[in-house]
N, C-alpha and C positions, 0 to 999 in steps of 0.2 A: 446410661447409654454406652452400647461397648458394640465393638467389631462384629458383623454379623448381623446383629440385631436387627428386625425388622419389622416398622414402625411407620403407624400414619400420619401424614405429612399435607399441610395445606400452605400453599405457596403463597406469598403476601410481595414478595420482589425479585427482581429482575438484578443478578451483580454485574459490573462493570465488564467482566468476563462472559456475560450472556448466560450465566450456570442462575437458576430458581433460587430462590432464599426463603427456608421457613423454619419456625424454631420446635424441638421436642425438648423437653424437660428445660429450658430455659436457655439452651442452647442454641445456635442456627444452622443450619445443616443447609449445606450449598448442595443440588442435586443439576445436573446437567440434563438437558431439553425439557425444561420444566417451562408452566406458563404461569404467568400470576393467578390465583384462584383454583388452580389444580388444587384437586385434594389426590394423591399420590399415595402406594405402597411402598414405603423407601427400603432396600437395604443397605445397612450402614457396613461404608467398607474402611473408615478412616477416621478416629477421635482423637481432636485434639486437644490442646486446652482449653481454645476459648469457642471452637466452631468444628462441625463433623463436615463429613462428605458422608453420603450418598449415591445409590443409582433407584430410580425408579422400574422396578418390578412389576408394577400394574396402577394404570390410571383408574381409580375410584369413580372421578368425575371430573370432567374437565372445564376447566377456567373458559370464560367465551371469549377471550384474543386466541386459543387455539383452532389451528388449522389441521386440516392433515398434511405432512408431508410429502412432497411431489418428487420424491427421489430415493430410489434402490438401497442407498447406503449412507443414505443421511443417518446421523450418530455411530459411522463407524468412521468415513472421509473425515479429514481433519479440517475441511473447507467451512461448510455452512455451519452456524451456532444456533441459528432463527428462525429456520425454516420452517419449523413447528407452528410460528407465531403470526399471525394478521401481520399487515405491512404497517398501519400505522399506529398498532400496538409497538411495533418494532421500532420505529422513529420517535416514539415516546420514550422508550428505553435508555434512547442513545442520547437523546439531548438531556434525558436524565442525570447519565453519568457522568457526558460534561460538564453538568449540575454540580455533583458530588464531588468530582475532583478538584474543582475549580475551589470548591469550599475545605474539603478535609485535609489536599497536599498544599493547596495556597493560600490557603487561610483569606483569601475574598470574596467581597460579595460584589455583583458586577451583574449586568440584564444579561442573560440566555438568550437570542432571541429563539422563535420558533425554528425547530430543523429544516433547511431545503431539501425533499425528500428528492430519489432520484426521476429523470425522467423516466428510468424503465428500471423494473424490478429483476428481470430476468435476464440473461444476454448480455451483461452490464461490462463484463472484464475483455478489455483487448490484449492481454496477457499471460501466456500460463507456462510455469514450468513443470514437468512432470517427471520424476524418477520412475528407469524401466525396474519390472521383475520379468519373471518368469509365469506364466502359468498355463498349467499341464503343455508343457514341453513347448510352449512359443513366448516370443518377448510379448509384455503388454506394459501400458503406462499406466497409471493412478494417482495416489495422492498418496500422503504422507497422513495415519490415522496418530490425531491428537495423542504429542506426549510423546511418539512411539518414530520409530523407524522402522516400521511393518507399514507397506504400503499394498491402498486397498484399488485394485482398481475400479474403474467408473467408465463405462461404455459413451456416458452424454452426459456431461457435466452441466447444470442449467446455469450455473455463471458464466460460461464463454460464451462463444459463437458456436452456432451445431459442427462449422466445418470444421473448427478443431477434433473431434472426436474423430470424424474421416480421417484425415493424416497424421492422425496420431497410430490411425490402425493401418494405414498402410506404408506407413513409415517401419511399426514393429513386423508387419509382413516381409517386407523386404530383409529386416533385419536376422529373420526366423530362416529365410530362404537363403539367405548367404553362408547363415550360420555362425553368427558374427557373435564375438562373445560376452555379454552384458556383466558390467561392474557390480563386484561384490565387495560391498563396503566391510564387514569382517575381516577379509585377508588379504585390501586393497589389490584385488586383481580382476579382468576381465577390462574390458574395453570402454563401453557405450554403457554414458552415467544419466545424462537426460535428455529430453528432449526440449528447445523453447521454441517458444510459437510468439507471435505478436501480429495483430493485424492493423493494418492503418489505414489512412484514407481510401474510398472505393472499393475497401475489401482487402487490398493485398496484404501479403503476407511475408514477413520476415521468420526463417526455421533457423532454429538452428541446433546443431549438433552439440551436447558437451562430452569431452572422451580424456577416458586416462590414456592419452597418448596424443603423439602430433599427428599421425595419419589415417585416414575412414576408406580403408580396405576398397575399391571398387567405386571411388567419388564420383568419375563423369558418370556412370552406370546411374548413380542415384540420383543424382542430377537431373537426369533423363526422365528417369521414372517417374518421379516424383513432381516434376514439371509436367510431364503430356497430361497425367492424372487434375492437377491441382492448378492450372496457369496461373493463379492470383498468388502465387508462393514467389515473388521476384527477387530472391536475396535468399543464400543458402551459405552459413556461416559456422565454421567447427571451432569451436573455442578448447582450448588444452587444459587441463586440471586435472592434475597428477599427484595434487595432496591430498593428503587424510584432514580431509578440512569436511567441517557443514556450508563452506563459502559454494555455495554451486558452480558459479561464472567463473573461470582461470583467466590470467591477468594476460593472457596471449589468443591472439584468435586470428582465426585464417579466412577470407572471402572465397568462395568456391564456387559461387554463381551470383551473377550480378554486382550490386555497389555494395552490399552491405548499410546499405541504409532504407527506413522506412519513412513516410511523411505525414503526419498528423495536422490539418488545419484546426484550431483553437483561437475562436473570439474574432476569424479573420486573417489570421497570422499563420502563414504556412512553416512549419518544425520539421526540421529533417532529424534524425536521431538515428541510433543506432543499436546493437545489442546490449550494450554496457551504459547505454543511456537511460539515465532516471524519467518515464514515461507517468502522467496521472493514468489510471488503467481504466476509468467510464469518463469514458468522454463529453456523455452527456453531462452528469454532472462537474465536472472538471471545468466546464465553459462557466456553470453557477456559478463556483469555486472563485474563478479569476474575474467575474463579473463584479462580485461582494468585496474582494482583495483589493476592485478598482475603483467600487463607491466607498469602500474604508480610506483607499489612499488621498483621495477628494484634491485629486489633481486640478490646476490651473492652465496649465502648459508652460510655466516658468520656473518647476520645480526641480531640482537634480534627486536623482530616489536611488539609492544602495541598496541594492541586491544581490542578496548575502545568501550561501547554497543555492547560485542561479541553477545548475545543472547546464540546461540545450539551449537557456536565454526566454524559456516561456513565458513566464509572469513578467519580467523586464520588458521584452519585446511588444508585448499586452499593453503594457502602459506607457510604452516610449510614444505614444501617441498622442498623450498628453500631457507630458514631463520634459520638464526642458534638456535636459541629460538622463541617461540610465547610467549606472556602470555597474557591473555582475561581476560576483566570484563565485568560482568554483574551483575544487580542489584537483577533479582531470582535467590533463590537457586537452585531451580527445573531446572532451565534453565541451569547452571553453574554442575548441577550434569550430563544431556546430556551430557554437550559440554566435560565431562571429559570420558563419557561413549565411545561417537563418536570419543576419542583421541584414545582411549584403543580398538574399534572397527576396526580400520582403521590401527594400529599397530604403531600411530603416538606417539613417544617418548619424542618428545622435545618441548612440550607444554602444559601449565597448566593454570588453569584457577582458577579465584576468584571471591568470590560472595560479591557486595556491590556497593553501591552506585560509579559512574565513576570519579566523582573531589573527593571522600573523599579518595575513594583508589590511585586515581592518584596521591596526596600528601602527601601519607602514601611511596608509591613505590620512591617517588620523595625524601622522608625522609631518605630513605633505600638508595638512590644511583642508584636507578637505569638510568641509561642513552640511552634509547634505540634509534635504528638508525633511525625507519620507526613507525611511529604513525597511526594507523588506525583509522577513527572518522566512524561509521554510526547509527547515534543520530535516534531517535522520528523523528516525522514532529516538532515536537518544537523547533527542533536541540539541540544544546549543551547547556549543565547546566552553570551556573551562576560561574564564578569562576575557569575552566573546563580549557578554553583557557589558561589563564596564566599560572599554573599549569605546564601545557605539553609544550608550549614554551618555560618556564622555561628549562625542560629538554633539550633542545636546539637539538632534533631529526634533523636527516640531510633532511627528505620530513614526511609530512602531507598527507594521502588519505583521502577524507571524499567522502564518498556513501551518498548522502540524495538525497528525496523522494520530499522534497520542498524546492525549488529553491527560493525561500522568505528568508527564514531562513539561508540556505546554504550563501545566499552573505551578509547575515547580520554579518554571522561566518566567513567568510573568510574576509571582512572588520577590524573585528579585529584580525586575526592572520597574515593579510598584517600589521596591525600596531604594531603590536610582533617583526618584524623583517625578515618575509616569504615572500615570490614571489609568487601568483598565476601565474604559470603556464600555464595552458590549463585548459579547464572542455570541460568532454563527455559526451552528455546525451546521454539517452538510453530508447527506449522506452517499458517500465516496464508493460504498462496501454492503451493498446492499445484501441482507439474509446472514451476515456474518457481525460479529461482536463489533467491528471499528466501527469509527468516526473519523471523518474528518472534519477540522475546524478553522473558521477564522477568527485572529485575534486583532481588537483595534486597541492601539495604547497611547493616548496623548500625552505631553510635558507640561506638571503642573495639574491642573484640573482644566484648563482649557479642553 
């Protein structure tokens, strides 16, 4: 088998990446929007040693977890990986590979249980960034198409809310009519880099601006505009980023209208939060998420629980209800000044929060004595810091929760806090990212085999 080649293909799995897996000459060949049971015309565009790539040229016949897809430029947007596929052929996938990874990077064997699918399959995300282009002579948004920095745009995204797609095109309208000049990452010039959106309770909406520059030509004007048109838009925020970074968000940001804050009620507990706050983005499931978080932590009301990358104070605040103490870190201030605002918001008393790094404070509170019962972990996708693990096993907490996003990192993590002296338990996923490859998961870890 060699470059070019083109060869029939019957698809037998689903990779962790959401791309088909089936073998020609004893080989596997990964083809992207594949369903299991396709039989497929592949062309080979990539041989390696041990595994090809493929694209699929023509479906022969198709697998019955195939759907048709309900979208313009599904397999070109670098957004959906599944949309092809039934939804609970898709949920099978993902607790799949929670499956595999949990076995091939962490080498355990531990109950899966069954995936929480989401409440709703479509409409799921209350946040979206988008980089502008250009097309035929007016600004427009899209997406970033997989691998690539060609973006494609998408008139109605079915992950968001419909009214992103409204103000995202009247937003480029105004931008076309000013004549405002949009970032060219090539030869970092031009102005206006993205746009974000976030919506929260009741609908409203958080916009915001990101610009290589401090100033947006015309602000009360848009202001205006963009208010009469959209009233649920209550917070208009231009954030500054002037590097040649992939980091989208610049580490400065300016309020233009309103607080610059949005508010999410989760489980009960009303979240104020802001542009640079870490938001779960489907709400629906999200409430799942900290519901399972809150039968793993199997609170009494006498327990003190460490929560470690608290972010706004979510999951803490969640269970300060039935925990004798909370105490959260996080490594923004900004972030860490919320989650105290949201303690005080919500009338919650017995939880306090600190700003710093999560291993340098977990061995300052370790220095201090602190001995807490229930350790919360919900890391980065990078998962936990370098040094992190030991730390808080040291403290010898009677269960470990860890929420992560990638299930790569999660068994990599739990590999070493099984060799700390912990029991993985169970892990739940849950599906966070509907129609796209992720998972999210929860992890429960006891001391000992208790």
């Amino acid at each position: 088998m060699k470059k070019n080649d083109l060869v029939t293909l019957t698809i037998t799995d689903i990779s962790t990446e959401g791309n088909g897996v089936g073998r020609h000459d004893g080989m596997a060949v990964f083809v992207p929007f594949a369903a299991v049971s396709d039989t497929l015309s592949v062309r080979i565009v990539k041989v390696g040693l041990r595994h090809a790539y493929g694209i699929a040229e023509a479906i022969l016949s198709p697998g019955p977890s195939r759907i048709a897809a309900d979208c313009a430029v599904f397999g070109r947007c670098g957004g959906c990986a599944l949309r092809h596929i039934d939804y609970a052929a898709e949920c099978e996938i993902k607790a799949g590979s929670v499956r595999e990874k949990l076995r091939r990077i962490g080498g355990l064997e531990a109950p899966v249980l069954p995936i929480i699918p989401s409440p709703q399959v479509d409409r799921t995300r209350n946040k979206a960034i988008y980089p502008f282009t250009r097309q035929d002579g007016r600004a427009a948004v899209g997406f970033y198409q997989k691998r690539s920095h060609r973006v494609v745009g998408n008139s109605d995204c079915k992950l968001e809310p419909g009214v992103f797609a409204a103000i995202g095109a009247a937003v480029c309208d105004f931008i076309t009519e000013q004549k405002l000049p949009l970032y060219d990452e090539a030869h970092h010039t031009g102005l206006v880099r993205n746009l974000f959106l976030r919506q929260g309770d009741g609908g409203a909406i958080l916009l915001g601006l990101v610009l290589n520059g401090g100033g947006f030509p015309r602000e009360a004007e848009f202001c205006r505009h963009i208010t009469a048109r959209f009233p649920e838009i209550i917070s208009i925020v231009l954030s500054e980023n002037r590097d040649r970074t992939n980091v989208v968000l610049g580490r400065r940001s300016r309020v233009i209208f309103g607080d610059g804050l949005l508010t999410d009620t989760l489980c009960g507990v009303r979240l104020a939060s802001g542009m640079l706050s870490f938001v779960q983005v489907n709400r629906g499931a999200t409430e799942l998420l900290y519901q399972k978080a809150a039968a793993f932590a199997a609170l009494t009301g006498r327990e003190t629980v460490l929560d470690l990358y608290c972010g706004v104070g979510a999951i803490g605040l969640v269970l300060a209800r039935d925990a004798g103490a909370v105490i959260g870190v996080e490594i923004g201030p900004e972030a860490v000044e919320l989650a105290r605002q949201n303690a005080r918001n919500n009338g919650i008393q017995n939880a306090r929060f600190v700003a710093g790094d999560a291993a340098l404070v977990a061995e300052s509170l370790a220095r201090e004595g602190l001995r807490p019962d229930v350790v919360i972990l919900d890391p980065p996708r990078k998962g936990l810091a370098a040094g992190l693990i030991g730390t808080v096993a040291d403290m010898a907490p009677h269960r470990f929760v860890m929420v992560s996003c990638d299930s790569a990192t999660a068994a990599r993590d739990a590999r070493l806090l099984c060799d700390r002296g912990y029991t993985l338990q169970q892990v739940q996923p849950v599906d966070m990212f509907p129609r796209t490859a992720h998972v999210e998961s929860v992890w429960l870890f006891t001391r000992g085999d208790s």
